[in-house]
C-alpha positions as CSV (number, residue, x, y, z in Angstrom):
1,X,-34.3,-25.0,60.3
2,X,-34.4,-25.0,56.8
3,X,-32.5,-25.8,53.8
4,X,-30.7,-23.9,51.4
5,X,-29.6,-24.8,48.1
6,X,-25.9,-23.7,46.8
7,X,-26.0,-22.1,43.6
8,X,-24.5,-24.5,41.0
9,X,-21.3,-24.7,39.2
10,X,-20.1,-25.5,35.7
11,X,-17.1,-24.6,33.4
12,X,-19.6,-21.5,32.8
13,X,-19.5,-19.8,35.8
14,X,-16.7,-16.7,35.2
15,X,-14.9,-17.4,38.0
16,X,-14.2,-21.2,36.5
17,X,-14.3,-19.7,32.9
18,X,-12.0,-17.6,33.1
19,X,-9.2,-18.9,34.9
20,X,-10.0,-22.6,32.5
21,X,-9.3,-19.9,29.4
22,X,-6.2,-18.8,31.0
23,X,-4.3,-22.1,31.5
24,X,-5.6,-23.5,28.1
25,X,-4.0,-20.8,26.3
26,X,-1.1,-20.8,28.5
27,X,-0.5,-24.8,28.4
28,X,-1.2,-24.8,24.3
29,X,1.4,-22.6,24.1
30,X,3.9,-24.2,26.3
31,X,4.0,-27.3,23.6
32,X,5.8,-24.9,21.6
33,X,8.7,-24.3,23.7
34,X,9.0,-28.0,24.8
35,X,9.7,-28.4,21.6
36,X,12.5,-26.4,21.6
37,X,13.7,-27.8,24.6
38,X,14.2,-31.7,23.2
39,X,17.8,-31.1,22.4
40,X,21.2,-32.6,23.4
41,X,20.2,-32.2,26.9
42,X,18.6,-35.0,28.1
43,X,14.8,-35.0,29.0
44,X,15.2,-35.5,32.5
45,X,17.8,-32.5,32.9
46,X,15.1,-30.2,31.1
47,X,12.4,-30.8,33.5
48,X,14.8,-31.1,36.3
49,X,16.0,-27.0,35.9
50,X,12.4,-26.3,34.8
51,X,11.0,-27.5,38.7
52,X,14.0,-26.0,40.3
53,X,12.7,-22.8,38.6
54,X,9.3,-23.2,39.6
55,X,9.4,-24.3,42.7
56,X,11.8,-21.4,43.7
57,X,9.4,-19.1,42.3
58,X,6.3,-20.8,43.8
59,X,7.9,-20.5,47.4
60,X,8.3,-16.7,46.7
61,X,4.5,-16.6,45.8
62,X,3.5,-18.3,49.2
63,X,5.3,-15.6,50.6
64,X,4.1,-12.7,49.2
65,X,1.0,-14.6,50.1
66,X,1.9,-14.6,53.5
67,X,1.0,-18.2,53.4
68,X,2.3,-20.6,55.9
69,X,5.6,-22.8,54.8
70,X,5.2,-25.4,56.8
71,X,2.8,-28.7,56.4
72,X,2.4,-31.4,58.8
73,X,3.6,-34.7,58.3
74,X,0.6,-36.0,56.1
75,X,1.0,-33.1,54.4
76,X,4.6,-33.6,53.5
77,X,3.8,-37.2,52.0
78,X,0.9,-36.0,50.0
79,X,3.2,-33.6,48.1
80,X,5.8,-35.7,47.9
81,X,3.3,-38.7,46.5
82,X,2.0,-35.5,44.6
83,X,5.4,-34.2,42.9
84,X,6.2,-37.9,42.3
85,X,3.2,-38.5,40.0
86,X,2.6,-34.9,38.5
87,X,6.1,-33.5,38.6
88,X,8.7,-36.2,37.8
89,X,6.7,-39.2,35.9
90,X,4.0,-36.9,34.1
91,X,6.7,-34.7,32.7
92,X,9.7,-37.2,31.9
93,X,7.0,-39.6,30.1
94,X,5.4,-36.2,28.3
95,X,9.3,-35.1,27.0
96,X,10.4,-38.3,26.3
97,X,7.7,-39.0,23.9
98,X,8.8,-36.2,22.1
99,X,11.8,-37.9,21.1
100,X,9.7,-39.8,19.0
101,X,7.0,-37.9,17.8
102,X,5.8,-34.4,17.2
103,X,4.8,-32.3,19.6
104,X,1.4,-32.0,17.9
105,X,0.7,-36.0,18.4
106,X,1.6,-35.8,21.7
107,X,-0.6,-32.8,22.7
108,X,-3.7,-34.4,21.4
109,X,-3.2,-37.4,23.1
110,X,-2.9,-35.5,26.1
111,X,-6.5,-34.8,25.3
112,X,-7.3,-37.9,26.5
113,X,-6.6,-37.0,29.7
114,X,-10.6,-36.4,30.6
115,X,-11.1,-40.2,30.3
116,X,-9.0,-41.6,33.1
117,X,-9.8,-38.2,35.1
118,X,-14.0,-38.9,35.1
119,X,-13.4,-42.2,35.4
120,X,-11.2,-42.2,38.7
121,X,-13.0,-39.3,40.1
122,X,-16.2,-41.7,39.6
123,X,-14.1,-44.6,41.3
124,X,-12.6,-42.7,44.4
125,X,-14.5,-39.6,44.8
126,X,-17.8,-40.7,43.9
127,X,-18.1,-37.9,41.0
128,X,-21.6,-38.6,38.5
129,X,-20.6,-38.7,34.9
130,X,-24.0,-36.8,33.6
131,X,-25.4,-37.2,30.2
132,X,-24.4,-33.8,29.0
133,X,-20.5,-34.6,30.0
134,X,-20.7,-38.0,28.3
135,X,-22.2,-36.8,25.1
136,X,-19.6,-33.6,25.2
137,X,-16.5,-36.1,25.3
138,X,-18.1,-38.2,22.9
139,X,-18.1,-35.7,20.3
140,X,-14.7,-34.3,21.8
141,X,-13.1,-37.8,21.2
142,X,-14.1,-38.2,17.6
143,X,-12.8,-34.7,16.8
144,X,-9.1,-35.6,18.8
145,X,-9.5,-38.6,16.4
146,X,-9.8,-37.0,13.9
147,X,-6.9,-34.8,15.2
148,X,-4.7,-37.9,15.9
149,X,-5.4,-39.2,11.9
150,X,-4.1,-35.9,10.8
151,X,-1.2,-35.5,12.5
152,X,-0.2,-39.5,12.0
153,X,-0.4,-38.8,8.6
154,X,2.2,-36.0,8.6
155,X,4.4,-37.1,10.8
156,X,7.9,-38.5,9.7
157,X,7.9,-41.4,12.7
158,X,8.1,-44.9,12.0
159,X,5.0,-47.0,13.0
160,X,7.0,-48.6,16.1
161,X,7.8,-44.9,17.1
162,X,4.3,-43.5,16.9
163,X,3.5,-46.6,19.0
164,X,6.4,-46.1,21.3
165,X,5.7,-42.0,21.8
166,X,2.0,-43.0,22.0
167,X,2.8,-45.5,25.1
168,X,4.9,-43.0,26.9
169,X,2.1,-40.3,26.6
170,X,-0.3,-42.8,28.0
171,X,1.7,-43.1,30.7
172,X,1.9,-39.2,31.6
173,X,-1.4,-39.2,31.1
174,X,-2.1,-41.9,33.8
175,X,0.2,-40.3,36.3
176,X,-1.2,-36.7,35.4
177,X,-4.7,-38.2,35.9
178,X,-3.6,-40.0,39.4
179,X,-2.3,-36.2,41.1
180,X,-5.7,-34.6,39.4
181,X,-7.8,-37.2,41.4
182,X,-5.3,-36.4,44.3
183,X,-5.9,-32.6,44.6
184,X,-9.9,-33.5,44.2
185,X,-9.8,-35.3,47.5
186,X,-10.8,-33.9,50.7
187,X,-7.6,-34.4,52.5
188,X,-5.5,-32.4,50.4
189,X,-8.0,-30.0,49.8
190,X,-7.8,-29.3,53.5
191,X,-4.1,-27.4,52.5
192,X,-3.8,-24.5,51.2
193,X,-3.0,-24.9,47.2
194,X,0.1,-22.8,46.6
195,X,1.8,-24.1,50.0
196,X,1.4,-28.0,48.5
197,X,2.6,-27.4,45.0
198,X,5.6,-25.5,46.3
199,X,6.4,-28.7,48.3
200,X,5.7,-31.0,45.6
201,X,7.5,-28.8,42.7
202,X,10.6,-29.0,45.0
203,X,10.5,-32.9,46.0
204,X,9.5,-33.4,41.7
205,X,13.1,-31.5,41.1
206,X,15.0,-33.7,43.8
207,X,13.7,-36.7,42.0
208,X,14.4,-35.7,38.8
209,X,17.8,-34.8,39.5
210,X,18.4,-38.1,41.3
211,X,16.8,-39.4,38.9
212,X,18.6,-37.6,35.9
213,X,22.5,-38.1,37.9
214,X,22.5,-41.9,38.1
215,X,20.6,-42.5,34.5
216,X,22.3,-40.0,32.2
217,X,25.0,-38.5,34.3
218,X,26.2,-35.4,35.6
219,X,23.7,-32.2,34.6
220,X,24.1,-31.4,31.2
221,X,23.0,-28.1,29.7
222,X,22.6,-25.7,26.8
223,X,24.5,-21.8,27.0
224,X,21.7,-20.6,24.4
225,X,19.3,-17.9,26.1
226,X,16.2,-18.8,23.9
227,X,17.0,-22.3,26.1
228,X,17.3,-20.9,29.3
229,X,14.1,-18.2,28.3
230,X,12.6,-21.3,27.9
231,X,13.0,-22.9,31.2
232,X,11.9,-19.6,33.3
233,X,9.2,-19.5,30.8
234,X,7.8,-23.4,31.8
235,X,8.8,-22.7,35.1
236,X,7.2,-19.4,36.2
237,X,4.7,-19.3,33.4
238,X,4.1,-22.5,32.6
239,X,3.8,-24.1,35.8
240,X,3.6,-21.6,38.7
241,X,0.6,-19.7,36.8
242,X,-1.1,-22.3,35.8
243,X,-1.3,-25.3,38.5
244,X,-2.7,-23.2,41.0
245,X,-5.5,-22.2,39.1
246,X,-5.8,-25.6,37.3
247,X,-5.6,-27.5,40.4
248,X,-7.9,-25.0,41.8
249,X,-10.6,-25.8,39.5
250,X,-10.2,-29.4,40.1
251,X,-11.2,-29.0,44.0
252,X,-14.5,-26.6,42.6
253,X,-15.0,-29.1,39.8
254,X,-13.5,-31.9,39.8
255,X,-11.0,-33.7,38.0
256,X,-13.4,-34.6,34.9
257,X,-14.3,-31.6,34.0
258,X,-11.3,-29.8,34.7
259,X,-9.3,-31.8,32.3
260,X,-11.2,-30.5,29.4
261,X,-8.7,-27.7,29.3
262,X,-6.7,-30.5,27.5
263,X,-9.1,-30.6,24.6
264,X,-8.2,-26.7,24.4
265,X,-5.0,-27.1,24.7
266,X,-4.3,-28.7,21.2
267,X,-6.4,-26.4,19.2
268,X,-4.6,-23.6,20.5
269,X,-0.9,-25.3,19.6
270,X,-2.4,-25.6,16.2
271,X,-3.3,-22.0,16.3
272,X,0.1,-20.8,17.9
273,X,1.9,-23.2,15.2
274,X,-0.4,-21.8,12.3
275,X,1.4,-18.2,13.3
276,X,4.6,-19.1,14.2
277,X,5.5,-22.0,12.2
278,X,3.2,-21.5,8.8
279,X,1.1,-24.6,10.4
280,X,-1.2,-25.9,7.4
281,X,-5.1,-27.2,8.2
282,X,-6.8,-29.4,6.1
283,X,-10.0,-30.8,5.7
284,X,-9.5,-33.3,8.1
285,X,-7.8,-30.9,10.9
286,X,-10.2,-28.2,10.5
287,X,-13.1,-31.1,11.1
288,X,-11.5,-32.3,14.3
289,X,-10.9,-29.3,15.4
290,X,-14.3,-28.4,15.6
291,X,-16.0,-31.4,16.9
292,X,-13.6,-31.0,19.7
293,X,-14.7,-27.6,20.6
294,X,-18.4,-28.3,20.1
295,X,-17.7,-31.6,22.4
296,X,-15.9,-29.2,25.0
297,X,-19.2,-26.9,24.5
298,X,-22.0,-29.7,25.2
299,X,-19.5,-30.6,28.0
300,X,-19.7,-27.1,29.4
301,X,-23.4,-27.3,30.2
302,X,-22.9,-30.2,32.5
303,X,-23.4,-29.2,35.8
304,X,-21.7,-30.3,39.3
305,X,-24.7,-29.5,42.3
306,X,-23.1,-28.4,45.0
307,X,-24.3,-30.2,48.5
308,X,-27.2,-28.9,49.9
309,X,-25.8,-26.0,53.2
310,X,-28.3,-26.4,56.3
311,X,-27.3,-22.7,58.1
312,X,-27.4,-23.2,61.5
């Protein structure tokens, strides 16, 4: 009997590549129409209709799928824990911090998120930081530094509310970073993908309307249609595309790796802005901008060996 070695994987191979492209562009351009979201309807009513939206439409994708409904009952409590930590405290923090700050400070802090992914995934899944990945996100962090500076400087907040936005991303990037670990582990990866987020999309919008009801009141919303384009546009778009190819990558990946879509994603609101909203780069914006995507390049080498396969 002998042994044969998998072929490896990295953020090169096309069929990671590709679909990592996909939900970076998608997710950098979602910051945009957040933005438009923070309004007189309250945070929690936003991301309440956008999960009703998507998890409607994720259903209708498991069955064109023809992909069971049903989980058992340790699957129902690992969508529920999962639309608990991904889809109501990852979202509320991420809008509410937009009360404070810009949308540009917020996405790249979001950046961050590869940290808390390597480091858990090193903690509960026994993932390898390699050399190449730490270099890459050394690189990457000076460059979202950089970023960070920039945007500070040209931001109208207050010191406490830069502080105050900045603690509330933190924590949507902690509960982002627990449901990316989540989807890495083997029992959830023994679900099928689309079946779990449609569970955990529809418990997320239960708790957030709960949630929303007895903190703010009855639902409160906005009769403009670039609004409501908005919400189908998160919904379907911006959720119901993207997780199941970003939580995909995370079970071929892992959660460290997967994450660097986030130092994408600000680049490409920056780029989206520079069109859209006559965006201006400066010296110190163009310079982080490119030490993040030569981080995210050295990053890209690092490889995850698959285990070795002895064929019976």
């Amino acid at each position: 009997m002998s042994t044969e070695e998998s072929a490896e994987v990295s953020l090169l191979t096309p069929r990671i590549l590709i679909p990592f492209l996909l939900v970076s562009l998608i997710w950098g351009s979602t910051w945009l129409v957040i933005k438009d979201q923070i309004s007189e309807v309250p945070p929690s009513w936003s991301v309440s209709y956008r999960f009703i939206v998507a998890a409607a439409a994720m259903f209708m994708l498991a069955a064109f799928k023809r992909l069971p409904f049903r989980l058992d009952r340790t699957g129902y409590l690992l969508a529920l824990i999962l639309g608990f930590f991904q889809f109501t405290f990852n979202f509320n923090f991420v809008y509410n911090a937009e009360l404070f700050i810009t949308s540009g400070l917020v996405a790249v802090l979001f950046a961050l998120l590869m940290v808390p992914n390597a480091i858990l995934g090193r903690i509960f899944l026994g993932h390898k930081l390699t050399a190449p990945f730490l270099g890459g996100s050394a690189i990457a962090a000076v460059g979202i530094a950089m970023l960070f500076w920039h945007e500070y400087r040209a931001s109208p907040a207050s010191l406490e509310q830069v502080l105050l936005g900045a603690a509330l991303t933190f924590g949507g990037i902690m509960s982002a970073s627990v449901a990316n670990v989540m989807q890495a582990g083997e029992r959830l990866k023994s679900y099928p993908i689309i079946t779990v987020l449609a569970w955990a999309m529809l418990f997320g919008a239960l708790i957030n309307v709960a949630v929303s009801w007895v903190t703010v009141g009855p639902p409160v919303y906005e009769t403009r249609a670039a609004y409501w384009g908005g919400i189908v546009y998160l919904g379907v778009i911006g959720s119901v595309v993207t997780f199941p190819l970003y939580f995909a990558m995370i079970r071929e990946i892992g959660p460290g790796k997967a994450a660097y879509s986030s130092v994408l994603v600000p680049v490409v609101a920056m780029i989206l802005s520079t069109i859209f909203e006559g965006y201006v780069w400066t010296g110190l914006s163009a310079g982080g901008a490119v030490l993040a995507m030569i981080g995210l390049l050295v990053a890209l080498r690092a490889r995850k060996p698959k285990l070795p396969r002895i064929p019976a």
